[in-house]
N, C-alpha and C positions, 0 to 999 in steps of 0.2 A: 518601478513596479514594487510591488509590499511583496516582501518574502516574509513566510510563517518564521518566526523563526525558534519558539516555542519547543522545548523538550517534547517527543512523545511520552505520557506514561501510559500505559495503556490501563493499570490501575484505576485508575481517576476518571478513566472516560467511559462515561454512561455507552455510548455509541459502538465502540470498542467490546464492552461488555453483551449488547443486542449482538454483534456480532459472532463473538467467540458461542455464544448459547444458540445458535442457529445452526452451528456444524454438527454433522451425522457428528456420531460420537468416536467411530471408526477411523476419521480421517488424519491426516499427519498436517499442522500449520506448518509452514516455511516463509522464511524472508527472506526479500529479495531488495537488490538495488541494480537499475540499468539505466540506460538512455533509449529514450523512442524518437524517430526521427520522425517528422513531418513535413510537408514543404514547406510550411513555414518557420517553421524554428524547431529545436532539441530541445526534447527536455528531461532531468534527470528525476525519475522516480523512484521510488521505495515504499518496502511497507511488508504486507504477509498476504499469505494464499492458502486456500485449504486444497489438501489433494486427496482424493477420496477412490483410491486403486489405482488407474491410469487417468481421471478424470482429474481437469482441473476445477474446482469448486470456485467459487465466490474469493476474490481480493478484498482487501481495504489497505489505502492510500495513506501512510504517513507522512509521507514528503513529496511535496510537485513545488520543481525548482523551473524557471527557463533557462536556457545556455544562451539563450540571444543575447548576443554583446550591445551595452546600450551607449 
């Protein structure tokens, strides 16, 4: 399986940029990194979240790994 394995910079990425220009102006970004389980495999992700009082706003994905041993 192709892992990304690419630096983020968030700088350089247009997509990145759509993103951050879309949050209320209010909101606080945070990053995060965990594991989601599903029945068929783990997978470790990362990335940011906007949170906008107790709401959680809109993610985007830096990193989606599999933990499935191959």
């Amino acid at each position: 399986m192709y892992e990304h394995q690419i630096p983020f910079r968030p700088q350089l990425n247009g997509v990145w940029r759509s993103f951050v220009d879309g949050l209320e102006p209010d909101c606080e970004l945070w990053s995060f990194r965990g594991r989601w389980k599903t029945q068929y495999r783990d997978w470790q992700m990362q990335g940011y979240v906007a949170l906008h009082g107790e709401k959680i706003e809109p993610y985007f994905l830096t990193s989606q790994k599999s933990m499935q041993a191959t």
